[in-house]
C-alpha positions in Angstrom: 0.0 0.0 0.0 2.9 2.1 1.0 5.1 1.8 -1.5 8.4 3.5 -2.5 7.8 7.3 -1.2 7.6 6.6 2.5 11.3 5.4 2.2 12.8 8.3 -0.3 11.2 10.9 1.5 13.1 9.4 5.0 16.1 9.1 2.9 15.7 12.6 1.4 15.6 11.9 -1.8 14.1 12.8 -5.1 11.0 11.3 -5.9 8.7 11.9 -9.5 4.8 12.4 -9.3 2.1 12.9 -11.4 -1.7 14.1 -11.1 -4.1 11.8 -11.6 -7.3 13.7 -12.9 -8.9 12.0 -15.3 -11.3 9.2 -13.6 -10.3 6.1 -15.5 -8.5 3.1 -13.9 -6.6 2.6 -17.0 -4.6 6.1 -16.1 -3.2 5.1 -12.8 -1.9 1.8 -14.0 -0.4 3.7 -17.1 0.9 6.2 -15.0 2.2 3.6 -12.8 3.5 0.8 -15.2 6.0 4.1 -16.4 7.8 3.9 -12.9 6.4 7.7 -11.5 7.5 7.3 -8.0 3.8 8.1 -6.4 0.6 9.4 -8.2 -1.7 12.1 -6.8 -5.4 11.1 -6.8 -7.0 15.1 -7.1 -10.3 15.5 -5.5 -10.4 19.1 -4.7 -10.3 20.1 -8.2 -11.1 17.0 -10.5 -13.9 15.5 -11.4 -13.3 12.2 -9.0 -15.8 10.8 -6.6 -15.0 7.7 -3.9 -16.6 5.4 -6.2 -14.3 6.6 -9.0 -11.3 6.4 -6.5 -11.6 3.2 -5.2 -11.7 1.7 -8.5 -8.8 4.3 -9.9 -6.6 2.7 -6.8 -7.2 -1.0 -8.3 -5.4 0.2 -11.4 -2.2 1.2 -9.2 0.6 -0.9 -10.4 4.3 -1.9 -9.5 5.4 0.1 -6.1 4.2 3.5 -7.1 2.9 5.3 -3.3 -0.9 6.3 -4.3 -1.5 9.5 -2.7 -5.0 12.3 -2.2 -5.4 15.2 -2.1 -8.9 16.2 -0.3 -11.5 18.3 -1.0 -10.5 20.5 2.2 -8.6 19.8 5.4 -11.7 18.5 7.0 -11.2 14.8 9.3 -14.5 13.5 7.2 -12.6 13.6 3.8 -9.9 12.3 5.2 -11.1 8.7 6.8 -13.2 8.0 4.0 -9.8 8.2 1.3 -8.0 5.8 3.9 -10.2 4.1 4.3 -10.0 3.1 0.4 -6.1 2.3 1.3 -4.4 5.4 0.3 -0.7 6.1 1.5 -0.8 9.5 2.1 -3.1 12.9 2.6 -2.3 16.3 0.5 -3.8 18.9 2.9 -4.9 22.0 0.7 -4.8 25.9 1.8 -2.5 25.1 5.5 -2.6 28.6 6.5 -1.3 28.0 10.1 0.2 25.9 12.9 -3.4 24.9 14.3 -4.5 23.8 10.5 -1.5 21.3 10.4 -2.4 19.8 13.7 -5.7 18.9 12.8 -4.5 16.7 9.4 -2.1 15.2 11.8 -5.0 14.1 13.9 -7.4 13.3 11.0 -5.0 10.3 9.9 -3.8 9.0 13.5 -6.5 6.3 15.3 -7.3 7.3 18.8 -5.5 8.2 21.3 -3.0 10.0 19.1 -6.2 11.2 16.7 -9.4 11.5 15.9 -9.6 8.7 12.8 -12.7 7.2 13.1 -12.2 2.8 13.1 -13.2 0.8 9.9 -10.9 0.7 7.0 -12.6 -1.4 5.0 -10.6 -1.4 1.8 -7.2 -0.5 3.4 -7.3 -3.7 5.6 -7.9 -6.2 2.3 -11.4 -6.0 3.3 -10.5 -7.6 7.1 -7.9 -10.5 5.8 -5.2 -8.3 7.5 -6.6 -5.7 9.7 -4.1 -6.0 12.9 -1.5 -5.6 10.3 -3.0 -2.4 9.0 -3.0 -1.0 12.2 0.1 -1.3 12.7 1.6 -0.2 9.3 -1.2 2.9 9.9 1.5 5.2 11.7 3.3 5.5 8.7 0.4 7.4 6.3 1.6 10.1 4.9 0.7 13.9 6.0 2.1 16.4 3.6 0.4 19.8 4.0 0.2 22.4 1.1 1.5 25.9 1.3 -0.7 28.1 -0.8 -0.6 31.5 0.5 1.1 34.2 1.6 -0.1 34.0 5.1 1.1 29.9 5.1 4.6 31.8 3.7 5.1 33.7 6.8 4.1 30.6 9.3 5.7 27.9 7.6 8.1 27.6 10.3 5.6 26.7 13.0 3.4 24.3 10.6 6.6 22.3 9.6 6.9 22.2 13.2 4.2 20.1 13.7 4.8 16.7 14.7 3.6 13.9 12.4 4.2 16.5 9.1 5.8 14.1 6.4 6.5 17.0 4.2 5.1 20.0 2.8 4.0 21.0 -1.0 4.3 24.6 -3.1 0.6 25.1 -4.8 2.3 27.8 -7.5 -0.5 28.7 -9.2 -2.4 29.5 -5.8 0.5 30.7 -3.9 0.8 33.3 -7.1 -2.9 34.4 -6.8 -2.0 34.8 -3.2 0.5 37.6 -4.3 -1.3 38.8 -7.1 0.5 37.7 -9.5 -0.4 35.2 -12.1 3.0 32.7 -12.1 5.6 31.9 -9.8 8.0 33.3 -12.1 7.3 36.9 -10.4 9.5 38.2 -8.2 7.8 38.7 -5.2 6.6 34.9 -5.7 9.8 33.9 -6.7 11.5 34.8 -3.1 8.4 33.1 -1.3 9.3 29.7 -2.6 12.9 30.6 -2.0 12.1 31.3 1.7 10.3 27.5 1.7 13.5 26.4 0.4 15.6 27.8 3.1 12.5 26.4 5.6 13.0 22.8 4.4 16.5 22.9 4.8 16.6 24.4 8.5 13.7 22.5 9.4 14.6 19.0 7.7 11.1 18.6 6.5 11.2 18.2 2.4 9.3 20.1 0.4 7.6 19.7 -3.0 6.6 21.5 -5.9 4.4 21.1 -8.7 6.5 21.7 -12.1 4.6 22.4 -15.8 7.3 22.7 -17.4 11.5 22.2 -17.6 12.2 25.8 -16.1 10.3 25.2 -13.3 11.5 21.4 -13.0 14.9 22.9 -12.7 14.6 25.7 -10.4 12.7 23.2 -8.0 16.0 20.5 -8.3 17.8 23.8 -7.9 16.4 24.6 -4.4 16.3 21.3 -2.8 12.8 20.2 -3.0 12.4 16.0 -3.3 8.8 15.9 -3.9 8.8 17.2 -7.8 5.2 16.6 -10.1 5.8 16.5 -13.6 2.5 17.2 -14.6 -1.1 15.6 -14.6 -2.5 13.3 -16.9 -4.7 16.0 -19.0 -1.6 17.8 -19.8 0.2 15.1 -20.7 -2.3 13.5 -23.3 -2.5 17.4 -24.6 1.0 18.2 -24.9 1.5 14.2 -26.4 -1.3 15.1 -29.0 0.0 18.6 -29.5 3.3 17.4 -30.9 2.4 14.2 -33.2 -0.6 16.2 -34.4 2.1 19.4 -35.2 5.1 17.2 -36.8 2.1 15.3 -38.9 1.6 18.7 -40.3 4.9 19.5 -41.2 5.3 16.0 -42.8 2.7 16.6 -44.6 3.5 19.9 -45.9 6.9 18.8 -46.7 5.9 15.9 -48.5 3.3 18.5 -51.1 6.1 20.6 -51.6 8.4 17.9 -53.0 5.7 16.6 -55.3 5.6 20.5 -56.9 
């Protein structure tokens, strides 16, 4: 259930995601089967129910780490995507310390939280239940950072105990500023500030990169958890090219028959 992100993120190292928005089993196991190091099931912006994501989990293949990211950081969302046997929780808009203690809680059973009991799913449907309670201490709790006011606190959220790692939203972070792209300067320096965070704090950070500038500045600063993309965009940018290059084969070949 786990698989290989639990172990590079203790080892600090690099690890390659990808979105997961399109609600089709067969993308996860493609996804998968191409060796990304953990895919991101999005339910606060995509079309994907739990119906959808139990059955998109089913098409995870080989030891890719199948992550969520919830609607809101709300304990409700959260039990019902474990429950399914996810390996990790993306917590959106973490403004503050109190916000990162409460999706430490959400995953954690009681004492330690406030995770209601029945996994369902997660527990091979009760052939291994003692076993998933045991292994359940090692779910994932990686908190996004989406705002300037998350910018100026990140010190005392990363503080949290039970924070696996934390996650640049660029595209909100910028809006938080704004501005419309990281690229700005004033949201430029903000990610460089998380940067600095992760390495005084030891907690790695992510970010999600569109394209190969921003997939270089993030190996640049240090961050481990790096998204290459989302499925959408990489069936549109996969169609844009072989549809382009058919064109120009095509012109080429009616000029030489001039």
């Amino acid at each position: 259930m786990f698989g290989k992100l639990p172990g590079l993120i203790k080892q600090k190292q690099v690890s390659f995601g990808a979105w997961v928005t399109i609600a089709n089993p067969e993308v996860p196991e493609m996804l998968s089967l191409l060796g990304f190091d953990w895919l991101l099931f999005d339910l606060e912006h995509a079309p994907i129910d739990y119906q959808h994501l139990e059955h998109m989990l089913m098409g995870v293949r080989s030891d890719a780490t199948p992550l969520v990211r919830v609607p809101f950081n709300d304990p409700v969302y959260v039990k019902r995507v474990l429950d399914l046997g996810v390996a990790g929780v993306l917590f959106p808009l973490i403004n503050r310390k109190e916000d990162a203690e409460l999706a430490v809680k959400s995953v954690k059973y009681p004492p330690e939280g406030i995770r209601g009991v029945g996994p369902r799913r997660a527990a091979s449907w009760g052939l291994r239940t003692e076993e998933y309670f045991k292994e359940a201490h090692n779910i994932l709790v990686i908190v996004q950072i989406e705002t300037r006011e998350a910018v100026e606190r990140a010190e005392e959220i990363l503080a949290v105990e039970g924070v696996s790692a934390f996650f640049i939203g660029p595209n909100d972070l910028s809006f938080s500023y704004g501005k419309r792209s990281w690229k700005d300067e004033v949201v430029r320096k903000a990610v460089e500030r998380l940067a600095e965070v992760s390495e005084q704090t030891g907690v790695p950070g992510g970010m999600y990169c569109s394209d190969n500038e921003s997939l270089e500045f993030a190996l640049r600063s240090g961050f481990k958890l790096i998204a290459l993309g989302s499925d959408y965009r990489f069936l549109v940018a996969g169609a844009r090219e072989r549809l382009a290059r058919a064109r120009e084969l095509l012109q080429a070949s009616s000029t030489l028959q001039r």
